[in-house]
C-alpha positions, 0 to 999 in steps of 0.5 A: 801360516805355520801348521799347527802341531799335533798334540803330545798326551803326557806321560802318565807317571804313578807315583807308588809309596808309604804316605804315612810320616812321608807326606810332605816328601810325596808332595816335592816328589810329585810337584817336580814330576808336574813341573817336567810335564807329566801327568802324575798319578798319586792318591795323596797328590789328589791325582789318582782317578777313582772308580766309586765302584772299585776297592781302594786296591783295586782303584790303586792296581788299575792306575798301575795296570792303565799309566805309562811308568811307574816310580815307586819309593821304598821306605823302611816303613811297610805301610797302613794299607795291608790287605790280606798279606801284602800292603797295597804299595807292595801290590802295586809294585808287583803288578808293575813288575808283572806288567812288564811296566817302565819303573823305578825304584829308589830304597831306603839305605836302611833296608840294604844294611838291614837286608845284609844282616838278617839274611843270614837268619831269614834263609837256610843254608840252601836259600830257602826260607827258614820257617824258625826266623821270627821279625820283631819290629824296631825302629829301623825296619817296621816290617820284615816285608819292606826286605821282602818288596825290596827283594822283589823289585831287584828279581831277586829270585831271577837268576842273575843273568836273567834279570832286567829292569832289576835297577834300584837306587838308594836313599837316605835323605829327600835331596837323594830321592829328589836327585834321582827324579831328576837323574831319570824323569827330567829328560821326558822325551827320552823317557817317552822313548823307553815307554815306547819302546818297551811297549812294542816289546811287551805282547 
């Protein structure tokens, strides 16, 4: 008789991003990390555990704090959940970030070109931030805090042989994002590895 093998628990993905105008991407995105094996957590999937006694920022940062990885997608639209001055994507994503988490992150191709352009504006001549720059909202990038979470999650302020984990893929069409869940996600046991891995070296 064979010996029976040890259950695996799957690797608990949360699945970060602007819902709004986005859902049906959110659900290709997510059904394809189910169909690889994972457990995703997403709050429009219906995946997220909720604590009633919790916020919805903190429902959402604890899901962050307890899952294995994290792929967070950048839109060029900030959100609705703003709570004091930062959405609830962005908190999350810098909770993943000062977790020392395994994440991902794909931006929209329009917040790089916007980026380029406006920094010129948005920071002196010694890089700091120029406190005249004002951010009227268009059609490209609704918020000037999108160039500011894209800014976060590639370290910008770290110098730049200091920074790991700073890796962000664009985007500018559901097929790239898709390619890039596949790229990284489709593989699970090297995935697995990597988590395991970078939680032996997280204290």
């Amino acid at each position: 008789m064979s010996k029976k093998q040890p259950h695996i628990a799957k690797l608990r993905i949360a699945v970060v991003s602007t819902i709004y105008g986005f859902e049906d991407q959110l659900e290709q995105v997510c059904s394809t990390l189910q169909g690889y094996g994972y457990e995703v957590w997403n709050s429009h999937f219906k995946t997220l555990p909720v604590d009633p006694a919790k916020s919805n920022t903190e429902n959402c940062l604890k899901a962050v704090e307890a899952c294995d990885l994290l792929f967070g997608i950048i839109r060029p639209v900030y959100g609705t959940g703003v709570i004091a001055p930062l959405s609830i994507t962005h908190q999350e994503m810098l909770k993943a970030i000062e977790l020392k988490k395994p994440r991902w992150f794909i931006a929209h191709r329009d917040i790089s070109i916007a980026r380029q352009l406006l920094k010129q504006y948005m920071f002196d001549a010694g890089n700091q931030p120029n406190p005249a720059f004002v951010y009227q909202p268009t059609k490209v990038i609704d918020d000037i805090r999108v160039i500011h979470l894209y800014n976060d999650t590639i370290l910008n302020n770290v110098p730049p042989a200091e920074r790991i984990g700073h890796w962000v893929d664009e985007y500018f069409r559901l097929g790239d994002i898709l390619k890039c869940v596949a790229t990284q996600f489709e593989n699970v046991e090297r995935v697995r590895g990597i988590v395991e891995q970078m939680k032996q070296q997280t204290p």
